[in-house]
Phi, psi and omega in degrees: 000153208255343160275345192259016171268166191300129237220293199294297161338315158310275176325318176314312197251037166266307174310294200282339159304338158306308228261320170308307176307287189314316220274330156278334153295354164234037164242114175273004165264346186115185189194144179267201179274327179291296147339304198293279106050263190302337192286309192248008187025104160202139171313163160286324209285330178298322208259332179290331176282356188289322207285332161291326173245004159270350174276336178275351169247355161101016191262331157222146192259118168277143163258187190269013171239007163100329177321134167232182187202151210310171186257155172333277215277024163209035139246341188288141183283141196288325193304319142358290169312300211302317167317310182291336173295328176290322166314313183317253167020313185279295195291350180312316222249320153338294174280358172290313190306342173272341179281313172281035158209005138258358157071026154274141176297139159223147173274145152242165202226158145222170161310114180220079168119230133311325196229207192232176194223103170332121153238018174215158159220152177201115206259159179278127158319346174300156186273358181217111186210168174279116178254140179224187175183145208294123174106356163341125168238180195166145182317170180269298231284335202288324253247162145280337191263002166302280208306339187298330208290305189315314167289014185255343184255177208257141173296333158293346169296297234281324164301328150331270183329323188272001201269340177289299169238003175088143170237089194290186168247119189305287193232153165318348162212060150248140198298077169242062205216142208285309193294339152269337155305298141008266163326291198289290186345288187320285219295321199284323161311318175256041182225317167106001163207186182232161190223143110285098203260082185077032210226005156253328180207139183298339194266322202296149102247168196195122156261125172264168154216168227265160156195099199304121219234194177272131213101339172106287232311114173337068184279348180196166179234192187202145182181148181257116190226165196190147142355117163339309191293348194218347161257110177242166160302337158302299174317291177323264189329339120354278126348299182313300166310267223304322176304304210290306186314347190250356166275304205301330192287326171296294167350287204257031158249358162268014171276314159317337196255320195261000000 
């Protein structure tokens, strides 16, 4: 019955989801589950289900290093938000149709800070996929849709970032080295997309592309990622039209909007 649960008991374990928030809101790098555990002397098995369940309600983003952090959309400035909702909103029903029909996962991504942050997803039905999810952060340099963000800035921005977080190296063919980062922007600035060629994940590829606001300026990016064994070079090349036709239709129907 809805009158017989504990009032107090309740009140308890509200204080410590607070405490949990609070206690990650004052790390701007994140806090894992053992940080968290020693911070507020709480068992881990408590604080992992509190932290499981501020992730499941959108109140906090795990990053790929296990680390987590307040979720977006209770540091973001509403004007901020309100942009990216629109973008979700424009690109949803665009990237489901590119999702059913390359039958690969696509992200859509933006710039958040250093690095870039999945705000929409739509995963490939194959049973062996790239899997992702909304709130997902990742290097700018590993990534396509990083390098798509990275080649829209002025080269001295783009050295800020490195001089910030470093290119660590992900994999055996990743780009860490500043003056080859460097090189590849340029080709993506002139080729008009990004590639990750295994170079975020060993197994992986992913081609991005730019998706454009009013000035023409990057507000977001868009990409297709799959198994290696199944994003080939042909396949990719494939691919490509279809990727590029589905930023333009987000593009100008968000030009059209703002």
């Amino acid at each position: 019955m809805i009158g017989s649960a504990n009032p107090v008991a309740g009140i308890k374990v509200l204080h410590k989801a607070l405490n949990v928030l609070e206690t990650i809101r004052g790390s701007a790098a994140g806090l894992g589950l053992a940080d968290v555990s020693r911070r507020i002397g709480l068992p881990k098995p408590t604080v992992y289900r509190i932290l499981s369940t501020l992730e499941a309600r959108g109140y906090l983003d795990r990053r790929e290093d296990g680390r987590y952090r307040l979720a977006r959309r209770l540091t973001q400035e509403p004007d901020q938000a309100s942009v990216e909702e629109v973008l979700r909103c424009v690109a949803r029903p665009v990237m489901q149709a590119l999702a059913d029909s390359c039958k690969e996962t696509v992200n859509l991504g933006v710039l958040d800070g250093s690095e870039v942050t999945v705000i929409e997803t739509i995963e490939s039905p194959h049973a062996v996929r790239m899997s992702s999810k909304v709130g997902n952060r990742r290097y700018l340099h590993s990534t396509a849709l990083g390098k798509v963000i990275l080649a829209d800035l002025d080269e001295s921005e783009v050295l800020r970032f490195v001089r910030r977080k470093s290119l660590p190296r992900l994999t055996p063919k990743t780009i860490a080295d500043v003056d080859q980062l460097l090189e590849e922007l340029r080709k993506v600035r002139q080729q008009g997309h990004a590639m990750d060629n295994q170079e975020h994940e060993p197994d992986g590829r992913c081609l991005g592309a730019g998706i454009r606001g009013v000035g023409g300026r990057v507000v977001g990016a868009l990409s297709i990622s799959g198994p290696a064994h199944r994003m080939t070079r042909p396949y990719v090349r494939s691919l490509l039209p279809h990727l590029l036709e589905a930023c333009e239709a987000i593009s100008a129907e968000l030009r059209r909007r703002w």
